[in-house]
N, C-alpha and C positions, 0 to 999 in steps of 0.2 A: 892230713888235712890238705885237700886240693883246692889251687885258689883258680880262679878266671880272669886273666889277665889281657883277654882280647882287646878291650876297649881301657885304655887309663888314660884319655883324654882328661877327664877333669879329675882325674890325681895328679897327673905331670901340671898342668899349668897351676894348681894349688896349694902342692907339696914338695918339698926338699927334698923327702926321703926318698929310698930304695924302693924297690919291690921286697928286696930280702926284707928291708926295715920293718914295712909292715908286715909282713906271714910270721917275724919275728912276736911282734909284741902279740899275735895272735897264740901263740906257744910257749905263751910264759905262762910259768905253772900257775902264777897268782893272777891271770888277767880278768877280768870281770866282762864280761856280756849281759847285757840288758835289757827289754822289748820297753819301748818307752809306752810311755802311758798318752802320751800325747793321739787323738784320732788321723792327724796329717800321716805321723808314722807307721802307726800299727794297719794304717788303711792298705798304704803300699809296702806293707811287709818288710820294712826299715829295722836293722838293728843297731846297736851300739856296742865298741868292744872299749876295754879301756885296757891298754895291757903295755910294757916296756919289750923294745929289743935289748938281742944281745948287748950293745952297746949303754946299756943303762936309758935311756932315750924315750920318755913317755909317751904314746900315741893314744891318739882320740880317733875310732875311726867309725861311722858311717857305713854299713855294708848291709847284702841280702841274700840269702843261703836258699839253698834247694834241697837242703840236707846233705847232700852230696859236696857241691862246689861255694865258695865262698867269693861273691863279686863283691868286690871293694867299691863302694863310690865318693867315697872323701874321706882324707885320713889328713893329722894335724897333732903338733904338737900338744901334750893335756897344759890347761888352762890350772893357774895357780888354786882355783875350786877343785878342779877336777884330782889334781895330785894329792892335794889335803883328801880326799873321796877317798881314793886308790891307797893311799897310807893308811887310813883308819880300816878299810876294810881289811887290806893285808895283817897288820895287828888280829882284829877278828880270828881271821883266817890262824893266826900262828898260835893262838894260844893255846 
């Protein structure tokens, strides 16, 4: 997985985290990717990951792919919705 890291203007002034932090939660075996249904997103080819780093550390993150490269455009801690999401679908996934 190659990411694009030219531009992280509005990750650094938004986010805590690393760069490793997010490629991390992007390479959890359990992270969920999603094209939202919304037209604002799906117009400009916005997707959604949900995934933890190594550090256990839930990310929300905002990005758009070329198939090839992966440019990040806001990533954030998961929202106490969002981790209930990510636990119920991992259950899913495990059974």
């Amino acid at each position: 997985m190659e990411f694009d890291w030219e531009d992280t203007s509005a990750i650094s002034e938004n986010c805590s985290f690393e760069t490793r932090d997010i490629e991390e939660s992007f390479e959890d075996p359990f992270a969920l990717r999603l094209l939202p249904d919304s037209e604002r997103f799906s117009a400009q080819a916005r997707y959604f990951n949900l995934g933890r780093s190594a550090a256990g550390v839930g990310l929300f993150s905002v990005y758009r792919t070329n198939g090839k490269q992966f440019r990040v455009i806001l990533s954030r801690e998961l929202t106490e919705d969002e981790v209930y999401f990510y636990q119920r679908r991992l259950t899913q996934m495990i059974r």
